[in-house]
Backbone as CSV, one residue per row, in Angstrom:
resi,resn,N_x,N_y,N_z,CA_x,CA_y,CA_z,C_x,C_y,C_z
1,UNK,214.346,301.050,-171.563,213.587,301.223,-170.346,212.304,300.392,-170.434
2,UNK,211.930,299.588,-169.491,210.966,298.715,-169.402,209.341,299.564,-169.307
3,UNK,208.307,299.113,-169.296,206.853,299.360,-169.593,206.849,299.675,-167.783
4,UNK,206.446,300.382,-167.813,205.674,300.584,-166.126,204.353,300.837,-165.989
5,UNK,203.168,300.238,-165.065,201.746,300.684,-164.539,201.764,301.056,-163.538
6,UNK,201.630,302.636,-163.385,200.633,303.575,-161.990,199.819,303.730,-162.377
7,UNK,199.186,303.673,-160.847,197.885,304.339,-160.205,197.948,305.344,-160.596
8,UNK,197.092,306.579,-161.383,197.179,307.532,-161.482,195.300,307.820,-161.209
9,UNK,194.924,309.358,-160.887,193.613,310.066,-161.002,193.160,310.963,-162.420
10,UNK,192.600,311.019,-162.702,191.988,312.068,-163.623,192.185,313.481,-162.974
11,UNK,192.965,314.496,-162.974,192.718,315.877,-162.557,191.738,316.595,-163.324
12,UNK,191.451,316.685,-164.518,190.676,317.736,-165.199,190.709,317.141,-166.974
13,UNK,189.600,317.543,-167.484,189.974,317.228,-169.174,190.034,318.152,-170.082
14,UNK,189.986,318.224,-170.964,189.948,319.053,-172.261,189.047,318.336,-173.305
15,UNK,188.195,318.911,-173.935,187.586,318.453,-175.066,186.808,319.217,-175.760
16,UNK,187.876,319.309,-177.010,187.208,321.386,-177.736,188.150,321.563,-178.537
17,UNK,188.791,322.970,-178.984,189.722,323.340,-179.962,190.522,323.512,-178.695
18,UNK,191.856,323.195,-179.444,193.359,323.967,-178.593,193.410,325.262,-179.176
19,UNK,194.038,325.495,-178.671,195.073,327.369,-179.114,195.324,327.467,-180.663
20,UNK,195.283,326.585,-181.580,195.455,326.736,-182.818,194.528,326.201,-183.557
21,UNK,193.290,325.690,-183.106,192.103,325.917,-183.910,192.114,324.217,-184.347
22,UNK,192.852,323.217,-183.495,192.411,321.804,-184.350,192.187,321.208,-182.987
23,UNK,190.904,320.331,-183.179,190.072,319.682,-182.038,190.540,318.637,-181.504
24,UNK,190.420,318.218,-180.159,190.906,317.218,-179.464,190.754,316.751,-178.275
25,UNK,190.842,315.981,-177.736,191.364,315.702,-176.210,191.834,315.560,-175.632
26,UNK,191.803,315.737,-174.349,193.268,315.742,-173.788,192.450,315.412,-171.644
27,UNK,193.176,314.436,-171.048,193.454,314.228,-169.962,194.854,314.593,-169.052
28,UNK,194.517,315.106,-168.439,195.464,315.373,-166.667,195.766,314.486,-166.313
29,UNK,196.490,313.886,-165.837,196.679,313.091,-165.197,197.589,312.627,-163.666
30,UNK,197.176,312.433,-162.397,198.132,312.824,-161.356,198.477,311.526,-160.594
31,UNK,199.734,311.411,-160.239,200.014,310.367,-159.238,200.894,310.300,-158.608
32,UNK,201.397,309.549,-157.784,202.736,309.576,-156.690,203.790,310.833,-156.998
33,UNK,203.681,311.776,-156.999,204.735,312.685,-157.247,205.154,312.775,-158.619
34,UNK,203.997,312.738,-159.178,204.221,312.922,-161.170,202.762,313.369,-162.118
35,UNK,202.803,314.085,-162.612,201.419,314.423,-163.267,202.004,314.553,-164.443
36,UNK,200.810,313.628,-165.549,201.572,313.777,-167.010,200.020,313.892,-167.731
37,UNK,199.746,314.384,-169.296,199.343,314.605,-170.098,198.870,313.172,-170.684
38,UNK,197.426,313.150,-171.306,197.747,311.573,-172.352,196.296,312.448,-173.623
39,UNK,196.766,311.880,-174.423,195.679,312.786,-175.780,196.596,313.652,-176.338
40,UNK,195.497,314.497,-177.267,196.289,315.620,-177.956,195.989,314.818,-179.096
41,UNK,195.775,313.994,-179.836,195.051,313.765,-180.953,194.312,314.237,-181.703
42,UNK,194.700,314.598,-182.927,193.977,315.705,-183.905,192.646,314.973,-184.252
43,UNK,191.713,315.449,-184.267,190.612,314.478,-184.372,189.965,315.878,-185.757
44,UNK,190.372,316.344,-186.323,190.012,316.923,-187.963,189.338,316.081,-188.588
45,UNK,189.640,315.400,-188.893,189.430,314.619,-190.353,187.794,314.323,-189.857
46,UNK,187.970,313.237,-191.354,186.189,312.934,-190.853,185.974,311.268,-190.754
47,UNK,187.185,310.495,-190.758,187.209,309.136,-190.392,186.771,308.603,-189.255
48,UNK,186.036,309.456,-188.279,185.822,308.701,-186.964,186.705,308.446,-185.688
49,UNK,187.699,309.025,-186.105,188.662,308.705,-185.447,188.250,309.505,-183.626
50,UNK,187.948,310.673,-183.789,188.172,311.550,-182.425,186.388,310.803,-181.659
51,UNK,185.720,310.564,-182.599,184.220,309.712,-181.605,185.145,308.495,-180.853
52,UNK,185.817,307.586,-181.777,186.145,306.398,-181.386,187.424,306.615,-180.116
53,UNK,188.388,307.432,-180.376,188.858,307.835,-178.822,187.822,308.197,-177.858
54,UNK,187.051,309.146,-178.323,186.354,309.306,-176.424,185.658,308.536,-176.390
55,UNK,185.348,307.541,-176.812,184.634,306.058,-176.871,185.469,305.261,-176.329
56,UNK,186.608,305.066,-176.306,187.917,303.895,-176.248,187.810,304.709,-174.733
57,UNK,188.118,306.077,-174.171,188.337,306.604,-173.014,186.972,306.067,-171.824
58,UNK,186.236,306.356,-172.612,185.017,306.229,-171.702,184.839,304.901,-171.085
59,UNK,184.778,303.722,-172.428,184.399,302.420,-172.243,185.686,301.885,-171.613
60,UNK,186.867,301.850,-171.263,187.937,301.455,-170.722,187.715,301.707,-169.115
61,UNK,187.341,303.383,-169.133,187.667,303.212,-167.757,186.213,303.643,-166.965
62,UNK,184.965,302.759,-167.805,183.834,302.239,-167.337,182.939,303.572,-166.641
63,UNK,182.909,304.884,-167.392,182.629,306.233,-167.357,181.500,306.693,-168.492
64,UNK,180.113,307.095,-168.348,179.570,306.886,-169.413,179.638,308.587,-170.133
65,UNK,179.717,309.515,-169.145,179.583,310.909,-169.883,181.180,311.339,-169.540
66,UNK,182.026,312.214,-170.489,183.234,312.659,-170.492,183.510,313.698,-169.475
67,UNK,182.140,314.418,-168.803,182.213,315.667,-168.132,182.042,314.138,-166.669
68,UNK,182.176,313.120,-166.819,182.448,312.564,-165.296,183.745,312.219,-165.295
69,UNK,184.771,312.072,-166.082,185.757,311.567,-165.607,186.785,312.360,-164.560
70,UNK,186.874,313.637,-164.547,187.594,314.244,-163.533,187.568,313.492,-161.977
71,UNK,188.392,313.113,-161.244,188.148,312.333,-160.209,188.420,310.840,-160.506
72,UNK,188.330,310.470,-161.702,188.064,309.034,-161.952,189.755,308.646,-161.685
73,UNK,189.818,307.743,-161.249,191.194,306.337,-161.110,191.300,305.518,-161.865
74,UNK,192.451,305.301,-162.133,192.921,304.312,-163.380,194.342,304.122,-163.420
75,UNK,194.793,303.335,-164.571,195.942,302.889,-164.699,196.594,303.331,-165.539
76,UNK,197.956,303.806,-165.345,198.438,304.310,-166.709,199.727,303.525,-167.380
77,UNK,200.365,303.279,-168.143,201.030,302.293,-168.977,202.316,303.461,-169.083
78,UNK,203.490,303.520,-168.981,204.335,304.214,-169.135,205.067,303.569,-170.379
79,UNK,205.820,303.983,-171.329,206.825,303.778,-171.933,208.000,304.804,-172.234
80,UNK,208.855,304.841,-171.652,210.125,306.009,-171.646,209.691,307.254,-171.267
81,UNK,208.808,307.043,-170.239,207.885,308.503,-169.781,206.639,309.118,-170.459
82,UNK,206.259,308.540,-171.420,205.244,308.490,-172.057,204.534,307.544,-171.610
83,UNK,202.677,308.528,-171.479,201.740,307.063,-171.081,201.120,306.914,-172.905
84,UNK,201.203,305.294,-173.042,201.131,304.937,-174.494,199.760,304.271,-174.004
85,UNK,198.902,303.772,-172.874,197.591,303.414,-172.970,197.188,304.016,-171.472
86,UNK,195.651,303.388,-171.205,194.987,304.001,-169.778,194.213,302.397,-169.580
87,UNK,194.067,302.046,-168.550,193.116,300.918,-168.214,192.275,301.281,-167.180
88,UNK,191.082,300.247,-166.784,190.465,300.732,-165.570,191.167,300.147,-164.317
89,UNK,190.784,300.781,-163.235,191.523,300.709,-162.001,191.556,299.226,-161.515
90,UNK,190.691,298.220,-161.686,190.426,296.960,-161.062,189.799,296.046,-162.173
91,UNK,189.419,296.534,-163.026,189.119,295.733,-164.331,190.330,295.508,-165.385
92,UNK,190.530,294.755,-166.017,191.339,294.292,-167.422,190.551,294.653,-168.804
93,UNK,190.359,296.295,-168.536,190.284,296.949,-169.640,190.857,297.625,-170.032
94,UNK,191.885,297.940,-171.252,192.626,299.145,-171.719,192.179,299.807,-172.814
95,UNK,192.438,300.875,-172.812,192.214,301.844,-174.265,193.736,301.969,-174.525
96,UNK,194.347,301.714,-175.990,195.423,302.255,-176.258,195.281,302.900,-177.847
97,UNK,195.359,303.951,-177.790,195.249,305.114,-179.175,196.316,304.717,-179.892
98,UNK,197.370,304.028,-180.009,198.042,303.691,-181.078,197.164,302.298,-181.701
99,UNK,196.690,301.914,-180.767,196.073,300.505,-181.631,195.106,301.376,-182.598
100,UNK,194.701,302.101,-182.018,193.018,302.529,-182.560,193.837,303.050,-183.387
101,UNK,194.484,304.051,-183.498,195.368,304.920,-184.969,195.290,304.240,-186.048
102,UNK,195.827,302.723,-185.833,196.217,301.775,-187.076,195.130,301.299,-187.379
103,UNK,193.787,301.272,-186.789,192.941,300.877,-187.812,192.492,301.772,-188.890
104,UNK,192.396,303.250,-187.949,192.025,304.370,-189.226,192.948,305.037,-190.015
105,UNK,193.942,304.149,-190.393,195.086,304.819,-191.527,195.372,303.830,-192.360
């Protein structure tokens, strides 16, 4: 199955402990008759990793505090129904968390 980009909105975020006590983030995400999930990244450790996602989130889709993105528009990257990055809506910026993964492992 080929790569697909929608338009999608920000519905709401997460950024805190889940239900089992390990920290993370997590975005809503809504569009043409589909709302999907992107995050969920264990951000535990102490490598930097969970600053440098909501850093990669923020600076991509040109948002400076995390409590603004609800509302925000953007692009989402599909792969087999999975969104694997986010870009901004009219700019040629992406955040993709697998790139960022491989630097901190």
């Amino acid at each position: 199955m080929a790569r697909e980009i929608v338009n999608m909105q920000i519905t709401s975020t997460t950024l805190g402990r889940e239900d089992h006590g390990i920290f993370t983030a997590f975005l809503t995400l809504e569009g043409d008759s589909i709302g999907v999930g992107f995050g969920g990244y264990v951000f535990t450790d102490s490598s930097g990793f969970g600053i440098a996602f909501i850093d990669g989130v923020l600076s991509a889709l040109g948002v400076s505090r995390w409590e603004k993105l609800p509302g925000t528009y953007l692009r989402a990257e599909f792969d087999g129904g999975r969104v694997v990055r986010i870009g901004h809506i009219t700019k040629d910026r992406w955040f993709d968390p697998k790139e960022l993964a491989e630097r901190y492992t």
